[in-house]
C-alpha positions as CSV (number, residue, x, y, z in Angstrom):
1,X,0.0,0.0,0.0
2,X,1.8,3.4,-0.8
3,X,0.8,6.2,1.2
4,X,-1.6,7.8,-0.9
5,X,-3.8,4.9,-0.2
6,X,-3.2,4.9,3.6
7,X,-6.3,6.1,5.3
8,X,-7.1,9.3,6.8
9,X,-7.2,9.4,10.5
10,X,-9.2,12.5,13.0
11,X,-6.8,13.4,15.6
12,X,-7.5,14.4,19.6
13,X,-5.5,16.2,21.5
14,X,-5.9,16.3,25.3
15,X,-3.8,19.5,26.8
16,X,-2.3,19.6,30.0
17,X,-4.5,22.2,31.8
18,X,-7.9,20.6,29.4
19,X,-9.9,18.2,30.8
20,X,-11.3,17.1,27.4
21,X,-9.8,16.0,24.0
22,X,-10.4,18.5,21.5
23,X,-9.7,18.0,17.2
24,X,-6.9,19.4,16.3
25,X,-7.1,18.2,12.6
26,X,-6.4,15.0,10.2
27,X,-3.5,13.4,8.9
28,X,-2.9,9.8,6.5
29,X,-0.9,7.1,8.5
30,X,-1.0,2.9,7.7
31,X,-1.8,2.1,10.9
32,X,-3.3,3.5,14.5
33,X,0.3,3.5,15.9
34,X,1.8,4.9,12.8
35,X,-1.4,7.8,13.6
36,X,-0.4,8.6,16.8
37,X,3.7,8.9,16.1
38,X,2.9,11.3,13.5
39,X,0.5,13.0,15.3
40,X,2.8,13.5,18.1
41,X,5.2,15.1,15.8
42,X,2.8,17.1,14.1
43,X,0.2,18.3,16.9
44,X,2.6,18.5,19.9
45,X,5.9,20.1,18.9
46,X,5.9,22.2,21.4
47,X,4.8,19.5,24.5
48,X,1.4,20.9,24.6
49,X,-0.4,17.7,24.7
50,X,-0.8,14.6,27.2
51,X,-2.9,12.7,25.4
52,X,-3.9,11.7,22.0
53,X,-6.7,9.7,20.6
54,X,-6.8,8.7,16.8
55,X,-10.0,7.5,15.0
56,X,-10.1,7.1,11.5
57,X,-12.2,9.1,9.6
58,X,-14.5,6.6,7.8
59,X,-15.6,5.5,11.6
60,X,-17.1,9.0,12.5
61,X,-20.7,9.6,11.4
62,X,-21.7,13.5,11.9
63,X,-25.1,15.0,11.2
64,X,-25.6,18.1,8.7
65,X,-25.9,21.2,9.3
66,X,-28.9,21.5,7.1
67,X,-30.9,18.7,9.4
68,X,-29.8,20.7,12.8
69,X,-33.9,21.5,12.8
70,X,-35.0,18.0,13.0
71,X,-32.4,17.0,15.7
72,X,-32.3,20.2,17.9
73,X,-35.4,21.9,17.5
74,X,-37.7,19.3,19.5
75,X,-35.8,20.7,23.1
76,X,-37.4,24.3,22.6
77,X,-40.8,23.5,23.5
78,X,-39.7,22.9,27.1
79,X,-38.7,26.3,28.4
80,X,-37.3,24.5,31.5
81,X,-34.6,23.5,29.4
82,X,-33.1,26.4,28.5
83,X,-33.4,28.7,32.1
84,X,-32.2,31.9,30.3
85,X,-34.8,33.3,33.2
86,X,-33.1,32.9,36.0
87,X,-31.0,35.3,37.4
88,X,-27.4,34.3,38.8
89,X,-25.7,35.7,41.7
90,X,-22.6,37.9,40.6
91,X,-20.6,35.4,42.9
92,X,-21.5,32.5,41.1
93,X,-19.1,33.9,38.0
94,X,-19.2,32.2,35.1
95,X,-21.6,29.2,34.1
């Protein structure tokens, strides 16, 4: 198989100070472990990471942007939800 076949591969990036993996982008490897060497020398030059997941592409199934109606739009009939009516304490910060 010569690289241009090898498949694509989504890479995650947990940081030191994150508590969740976040995409940092996509690169070709043969394998899972050939994934995660090259994402280790691509995404975390600079030792910003401290863990890395890799899942290749064809396995992630996303929904469209253009069907965001249909899947999110059911939720806004229950106010209770969404409790943009509550007032928070100033010492509360950030939520």
């Amino acid at each position: 198989m010569s690289n241009k076949d090898w498949p694509l591969w989504e890479i995650f990036i947990r940081s030191k100070s994150g508590l969740s993996h976040k995409h940092v982008g996509s690169l070709h490897a043969a394998d899972a472990e050939m994934a995660i060497n090259n994402a280790r020398d691509v995404y975390t030059r600079r030792q910003e990471g401290i863990s890395i997941w890799v899942v290749p592409s064809a396995a992630i199934t996303a929904s469209a942007p253009d069907g965001k109606d249909f899947l999110f739009d059911p939720a806004n009939d229950k106010v209770y939800r969404h409790p943009t009516f509550y007032e928070i304490p100033p010492e509360v910060g950030h939520m």
